[in-house]
C-alpha positions in Angstrom: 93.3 102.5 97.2 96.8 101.0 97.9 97.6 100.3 101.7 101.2 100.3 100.8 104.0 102.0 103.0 107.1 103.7 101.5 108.6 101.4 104.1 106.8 98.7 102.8 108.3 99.6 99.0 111.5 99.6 99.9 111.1 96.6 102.0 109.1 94.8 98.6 109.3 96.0 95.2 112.7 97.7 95.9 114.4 94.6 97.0 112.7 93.0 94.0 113.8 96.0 91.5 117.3 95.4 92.9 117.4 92.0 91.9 115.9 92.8 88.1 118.6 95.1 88.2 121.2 92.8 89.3 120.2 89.8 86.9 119.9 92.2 83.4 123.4 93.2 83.8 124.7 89.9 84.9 123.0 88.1 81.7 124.7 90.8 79.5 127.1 88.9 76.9 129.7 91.7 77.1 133.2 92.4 78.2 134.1 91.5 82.1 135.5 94.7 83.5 132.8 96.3 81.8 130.0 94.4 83.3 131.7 94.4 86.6 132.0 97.9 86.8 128.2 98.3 85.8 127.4 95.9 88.3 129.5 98.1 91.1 127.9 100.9 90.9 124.4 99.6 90.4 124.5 97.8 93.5 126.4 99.8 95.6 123.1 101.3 97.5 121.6 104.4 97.5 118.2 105.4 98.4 116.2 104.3 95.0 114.5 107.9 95.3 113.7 107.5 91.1 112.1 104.3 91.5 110.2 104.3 95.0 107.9 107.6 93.4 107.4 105.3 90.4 106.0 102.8 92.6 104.0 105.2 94.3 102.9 107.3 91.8 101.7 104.0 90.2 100.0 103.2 92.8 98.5 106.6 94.1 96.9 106.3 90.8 95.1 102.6 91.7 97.7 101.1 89.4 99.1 98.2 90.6 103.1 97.6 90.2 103.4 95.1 87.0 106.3 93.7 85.2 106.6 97.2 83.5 106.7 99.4 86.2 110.2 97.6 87.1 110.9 98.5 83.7 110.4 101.7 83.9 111.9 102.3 87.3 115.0 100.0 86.1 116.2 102.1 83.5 115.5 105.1 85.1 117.9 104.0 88.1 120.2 102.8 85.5 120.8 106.5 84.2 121.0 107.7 87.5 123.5 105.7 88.2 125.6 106.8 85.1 125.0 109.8 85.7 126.5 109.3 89.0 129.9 107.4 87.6 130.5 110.5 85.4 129.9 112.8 88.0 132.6 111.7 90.6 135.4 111.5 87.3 138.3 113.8 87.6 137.3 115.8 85.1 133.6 116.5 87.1 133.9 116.4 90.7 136.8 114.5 91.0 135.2 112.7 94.0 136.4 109.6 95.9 133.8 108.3 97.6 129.6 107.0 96.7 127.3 105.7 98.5 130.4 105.0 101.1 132.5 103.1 98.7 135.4 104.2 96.7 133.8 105.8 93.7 134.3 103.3 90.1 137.2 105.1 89.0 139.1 104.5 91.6 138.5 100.9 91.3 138.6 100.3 87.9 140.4 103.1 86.3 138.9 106.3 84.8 138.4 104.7 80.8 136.7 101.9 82.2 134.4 104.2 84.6 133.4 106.5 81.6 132.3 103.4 79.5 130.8 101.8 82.3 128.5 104.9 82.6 127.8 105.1 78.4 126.8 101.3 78.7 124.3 102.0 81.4 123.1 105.2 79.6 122.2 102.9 76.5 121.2 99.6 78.3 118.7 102.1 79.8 117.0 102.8 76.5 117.2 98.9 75.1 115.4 98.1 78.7 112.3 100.7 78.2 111.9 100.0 75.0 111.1 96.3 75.9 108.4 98.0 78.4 104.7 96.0 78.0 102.6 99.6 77.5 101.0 100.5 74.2 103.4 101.7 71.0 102.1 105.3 72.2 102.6 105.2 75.5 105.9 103.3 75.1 107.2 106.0 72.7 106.4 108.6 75.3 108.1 107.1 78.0 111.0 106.9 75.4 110.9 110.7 74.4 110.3 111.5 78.6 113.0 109.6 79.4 115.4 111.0 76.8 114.7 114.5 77.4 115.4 114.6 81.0 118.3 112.7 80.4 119.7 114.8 77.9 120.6 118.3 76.3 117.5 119.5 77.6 117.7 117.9 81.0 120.0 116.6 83.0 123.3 117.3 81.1 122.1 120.9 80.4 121.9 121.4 84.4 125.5 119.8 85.0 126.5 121.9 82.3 125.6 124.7 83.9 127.2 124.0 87.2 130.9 123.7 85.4 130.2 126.9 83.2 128.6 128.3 86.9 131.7 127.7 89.1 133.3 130.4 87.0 130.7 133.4 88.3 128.0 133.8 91.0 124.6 132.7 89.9 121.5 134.4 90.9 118.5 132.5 92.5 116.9 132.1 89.4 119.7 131.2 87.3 120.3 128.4 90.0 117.3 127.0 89.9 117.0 126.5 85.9 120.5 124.8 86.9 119.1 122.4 89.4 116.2 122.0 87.6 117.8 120.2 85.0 120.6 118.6 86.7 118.2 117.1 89.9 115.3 118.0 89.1 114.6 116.5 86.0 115.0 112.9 86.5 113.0 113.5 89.7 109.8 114.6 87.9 110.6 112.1 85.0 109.7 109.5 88.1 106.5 111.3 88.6 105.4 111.6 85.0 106.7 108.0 84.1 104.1 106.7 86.8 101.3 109.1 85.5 102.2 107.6 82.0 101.7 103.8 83.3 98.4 104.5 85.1 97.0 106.3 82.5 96.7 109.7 84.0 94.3 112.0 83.1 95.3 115.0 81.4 95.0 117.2 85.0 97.0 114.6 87.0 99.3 114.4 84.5 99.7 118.0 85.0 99.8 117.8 88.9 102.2 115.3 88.6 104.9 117.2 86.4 104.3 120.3 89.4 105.3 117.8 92.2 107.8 116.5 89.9 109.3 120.1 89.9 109.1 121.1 93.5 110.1 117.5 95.2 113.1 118.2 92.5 114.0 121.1 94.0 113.0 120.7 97.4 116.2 117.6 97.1 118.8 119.6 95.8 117.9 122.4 98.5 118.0 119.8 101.1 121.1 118.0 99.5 122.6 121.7 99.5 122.1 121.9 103.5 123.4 118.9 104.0 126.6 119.6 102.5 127.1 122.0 105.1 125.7 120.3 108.2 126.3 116.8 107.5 129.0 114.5 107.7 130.6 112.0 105.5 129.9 109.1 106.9 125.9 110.2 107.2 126.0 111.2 103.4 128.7 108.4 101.7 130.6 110.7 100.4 132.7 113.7 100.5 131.0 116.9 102.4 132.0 120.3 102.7 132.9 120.4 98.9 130.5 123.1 97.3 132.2 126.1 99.2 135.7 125.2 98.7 135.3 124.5 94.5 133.2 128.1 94.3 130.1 126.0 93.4 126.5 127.5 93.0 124.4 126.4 96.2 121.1 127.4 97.9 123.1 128.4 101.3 126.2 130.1 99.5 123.4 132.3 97.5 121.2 132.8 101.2 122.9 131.7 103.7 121.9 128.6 106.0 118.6 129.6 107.2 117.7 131.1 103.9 118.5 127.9 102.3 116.2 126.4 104.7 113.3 128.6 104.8 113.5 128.3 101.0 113.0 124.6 101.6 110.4 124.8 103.6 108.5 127.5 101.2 109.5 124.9 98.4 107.5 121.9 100.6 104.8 124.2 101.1 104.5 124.5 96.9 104.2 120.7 97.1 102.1 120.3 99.6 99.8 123.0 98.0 99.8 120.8 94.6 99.0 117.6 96.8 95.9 119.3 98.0 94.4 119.9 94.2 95.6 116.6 93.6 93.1 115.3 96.4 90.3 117.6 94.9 90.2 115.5 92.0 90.0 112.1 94.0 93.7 111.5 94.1 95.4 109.4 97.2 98.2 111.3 98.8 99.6 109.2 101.2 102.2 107.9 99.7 103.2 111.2 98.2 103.2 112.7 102.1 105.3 109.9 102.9 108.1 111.2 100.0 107.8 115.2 101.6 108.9 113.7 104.7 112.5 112.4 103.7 112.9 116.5 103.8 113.7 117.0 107.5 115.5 119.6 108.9 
């Protein structure tokens, strides 16, 4: 049983994942600007969500954090991150601001952002396949990875929300959308750690049902904040989602709707965290991610 903080992770192994990070895109033999602007955006800040419930789902799992669980949280940040440069482009959310810098674009131009992100998206993949696991497990991490990346992941859900601005979504319809677009690189994290500890079958399962509430349970709360927050709390532009017609939890029911359907969302979690402790499973950690959800 790990006596490990999330405070403690971020304080540790994320300071040490940020330095992995920083030193595999700085050895790259590749063009400048390009490197540069992957560097940027890597190390601009952010809350390393992705990684931290690698590390503790490693870890709530009695697997200590090896070379390959940087690995594995490395590459997952890195698509976040593109995912992230391609977001704020022009042709997305034509956004200015991340993480309370001037998004990449606007520093080094919109043809270098858009490659910036496709050389992340693919240094990603050549990272995690270097990952010290068995062929089998490697390849799974591999097929995980890609398809909550992809056309059945991520991309699908911020497909969705461009096709979405164009008509009023119901509930359901929004939470397919979120659940690719957040969602799924959020229970990647979970599943990835399962997949490094060797998770039995059932806590593999649990894992992938936290995976898909703490998914939504952060877009919900992302949604809120949106509306209550300011921009120099979030680093970056707030307000946004009502003005550009997009699909949110308090458009669809209202502020307090949008909250009590967080807080019924937490309960789900919380709910899978008690069969999780059935089965001899240390929560702590896992209590410790519910709480960045405060209203």
């Amino acid at each position: 049983m790990s006596n490990k903080s999330i405070s403690a992770l971020q304080a540790g192994e994320i300071s040490e994942l940020n330095r992995q990070m920083q030193n595999r895109i700085k050895n790259l033999d590749n063009q400048n600007d390009l490197r540069d602007a992957m560097m940027y955006s890597v190390m601009a800040g952010g809350k390393r969500i992705r990684p931290l419930i690698v590390f503790a789902t490693c870890l709530s799992l009695n697997k200590s954090i090896s070379p390959s669980t940087y690995v594995v949280a490395g590459s997952l940040e890195f698509i976040h991150t593109y995912s992230l440069i391609h977001d704020d482009l022009p042709e997305m959310d034509n956004d200015d601001l991340r993480r309370g810098k001037p998004t990449n674009h606007k520093i080094y131009g919109q043809a270098m952002a858009v490659l910036a992100g496709d050389a992340l998206l693919t240094e990603a993949f050549r990272w995690l396949s270097e990952v010290q696991v068995s062929a089998q497990r490697g390849l799974m991490l591999v097929h995980k990875l890609s398809q909550a990346a992809g056309a059945l992941g991520m991309v699908d859900g911020q497909a969705r929300d461009i096709k979405g601005e164009d008509q009023q979504l119901n509930i359901e319809q929004l939470k397919i959308l979120h659940a690719g677009k957040t969602g799924a690189l959020i229970r990647y994290a979970f599943e990835a750690g399962g997949v490094l500890a060797n998770a039995t079958e059932k806590q593999q399962k649990l894992l992938s049902k936290l995976g898909l509430a703490y998914g939504l349970a952060f877009q919900i709360y992302d949604d809120i904040l949106d509306v209550t927050s300011s921009e120099q709390e979030m680093g970056k532009a707030v307000h946004k989602d009502q003005s550009e017609n997009k699909n949110t939890y308090p458009t669809l029911l209202g502020l307090e709707g949008a909250k009590e359907s967080l807080s019924y969302t937490l309960d789900e979690a919380i709910g899978v965290l008690e069969r999780m402790k059935d089965i001899g499973v240390e929560t702590k950690l896992f209590e410790e991610l519910l709480a960045y959800f405060r209203i």
